[in-house]
N, C-alpha and C positions, 0 to 999 in steps of 0.2 A: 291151786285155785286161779282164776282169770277173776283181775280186777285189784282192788288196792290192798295188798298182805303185809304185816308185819315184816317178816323175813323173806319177803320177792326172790327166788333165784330166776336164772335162765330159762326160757325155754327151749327144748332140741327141737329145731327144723328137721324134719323126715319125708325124702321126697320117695313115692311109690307109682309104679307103672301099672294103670290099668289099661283095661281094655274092655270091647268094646260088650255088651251083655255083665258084665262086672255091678254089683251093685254096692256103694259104700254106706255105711251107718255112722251115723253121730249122735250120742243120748246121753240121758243123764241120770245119774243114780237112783233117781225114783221110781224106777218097775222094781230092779232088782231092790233095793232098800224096803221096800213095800211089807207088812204083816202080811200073812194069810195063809192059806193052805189047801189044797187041793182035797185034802180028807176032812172033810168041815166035819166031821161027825166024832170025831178024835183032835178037836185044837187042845195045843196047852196050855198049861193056866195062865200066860200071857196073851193067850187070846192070839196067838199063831205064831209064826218063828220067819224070816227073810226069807224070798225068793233065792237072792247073792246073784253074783256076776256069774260066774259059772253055768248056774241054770240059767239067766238067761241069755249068754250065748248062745247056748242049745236050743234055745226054744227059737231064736234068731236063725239057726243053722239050718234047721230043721224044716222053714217056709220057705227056703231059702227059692224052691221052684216056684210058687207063687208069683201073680203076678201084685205090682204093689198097692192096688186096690185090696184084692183080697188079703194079702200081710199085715194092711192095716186092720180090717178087720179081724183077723185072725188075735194080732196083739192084746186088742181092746176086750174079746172075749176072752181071750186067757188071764189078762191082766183082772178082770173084774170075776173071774172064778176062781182064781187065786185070791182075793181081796174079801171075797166075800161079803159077810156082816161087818167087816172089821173096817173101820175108817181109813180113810185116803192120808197117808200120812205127809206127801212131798209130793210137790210136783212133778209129774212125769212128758218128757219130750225124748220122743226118737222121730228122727230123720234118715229117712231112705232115699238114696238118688243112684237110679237106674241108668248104666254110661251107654 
């Protein structure tokens, strides 16, 4: 976590070479953490199951040609047909910056 923890350790410095058409991301656990389900017609009795990080990589990878207008909107509608009925459980922030 960033910010004041019981048991702080270090953090690793990682430097990476991009270039120039390269697009980086920064987000935070609230898409993937999200309830819901793509099969609104079959949830489970919890009332939906996680996106996870995995899937949303994919779903990241995958707009990847978009330009970052439409990504964004792309997110917003996946994220809210994923979400469904189901309440907003966290906050959600991704950032895209196009090099």
């Amino acid at each position: 976590p960033i910010g004041k923890y019981l048991n702080a350790t270090p953090f690793t410095n990682h430097r990476i070479q991009v270039q120039k058409g390269d697009t980086l991301y920064v987000f935070s656990d609230g898409f993937a953490d999200q309830f819901g389900s793509f099969d609104h017609g079959k949830p489970d009795k919890k009332g939906g199951k996680k996106l996870k990080t995995a899937n949303f990589k994919k779903l990241v990878l995958n707009m990847q040609n978009l330009t970052l207008g439409e990504q964004k909107e792309h997110l917003h509608a996946s994220f809210e047909k994923w979400r469904g009925n189901i309440e907003q459980i966290d906050d959600v922030c991704i950032i895209g910056v196009k090099i």
